[in-house]
C-alpha positions in Angstrom: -94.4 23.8 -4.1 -94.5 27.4 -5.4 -91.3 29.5 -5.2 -92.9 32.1 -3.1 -94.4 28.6 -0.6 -90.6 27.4 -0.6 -89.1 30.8 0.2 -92.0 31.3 3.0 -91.0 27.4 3.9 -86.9 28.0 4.4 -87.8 31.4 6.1 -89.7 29.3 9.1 -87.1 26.9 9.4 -84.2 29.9 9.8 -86.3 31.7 12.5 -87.1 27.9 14.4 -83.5 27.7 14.0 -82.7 30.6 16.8 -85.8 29.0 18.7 -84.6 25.2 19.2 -85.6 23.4 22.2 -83.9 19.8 23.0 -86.1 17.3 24.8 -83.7 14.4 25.5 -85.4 11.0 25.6 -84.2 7.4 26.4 -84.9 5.3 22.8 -88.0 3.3 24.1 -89.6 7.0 24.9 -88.8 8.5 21.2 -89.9 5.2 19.7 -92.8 5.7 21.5 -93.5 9.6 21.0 -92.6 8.8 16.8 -95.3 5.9 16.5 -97.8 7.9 17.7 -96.7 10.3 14.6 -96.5 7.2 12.0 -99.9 6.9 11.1 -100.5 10.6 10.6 -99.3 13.3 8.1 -95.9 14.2 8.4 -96.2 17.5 6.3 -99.7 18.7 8.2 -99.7 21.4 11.0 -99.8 19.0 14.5 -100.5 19.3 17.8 -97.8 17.7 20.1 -99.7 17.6 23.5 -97.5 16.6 26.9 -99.1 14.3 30.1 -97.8 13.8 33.4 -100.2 11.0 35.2 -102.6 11.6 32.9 -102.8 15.1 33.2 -102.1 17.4 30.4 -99.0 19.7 31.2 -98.5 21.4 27.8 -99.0 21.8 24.4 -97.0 22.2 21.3 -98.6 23.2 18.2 -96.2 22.4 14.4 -97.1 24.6 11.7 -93.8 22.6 9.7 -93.3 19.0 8.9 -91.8 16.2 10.9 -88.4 15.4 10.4 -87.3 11.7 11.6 -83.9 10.4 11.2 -80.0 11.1 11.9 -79.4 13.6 9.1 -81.1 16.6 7.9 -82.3 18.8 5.3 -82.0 22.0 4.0 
């Protein structure tokens, strides 16, 4: 990654930082929600698309990476 792609990179993450939302889920539904991510590129842009009976209720589009585990990185 190029200095200017890293300082571009750690500027995203400080302005997400003062735009956090918290979904809480029980451990069977993030287990779930994070399979559906295993198979895919964690550093591509992604689409994050929530259903309620089958219906779509909202959208989420990542322009970062996926993060997955109980510490984290600066």
């Amino acid at each position: 990654m190029s200095i200017e792609t890293q300082d571009v990179s750690a500027r995203i993450k400080e302005l997400a930082e003062d735009n956090e939302i918290i979904i809480s889920l029980t451990a069977e539904q993030a287990s779930a929600l994070l399979g559906q991510w295993d198979d895919k590129d964690p550093t591509a842009p992604a689409k994050i698309r929530f259903t309620v009976e089958e219906k779509n209720v909202a959208e989420i589009h990542v322009a970062g990476y996926r993060y997955r585990g109980s510490t984290c990185c600066a």
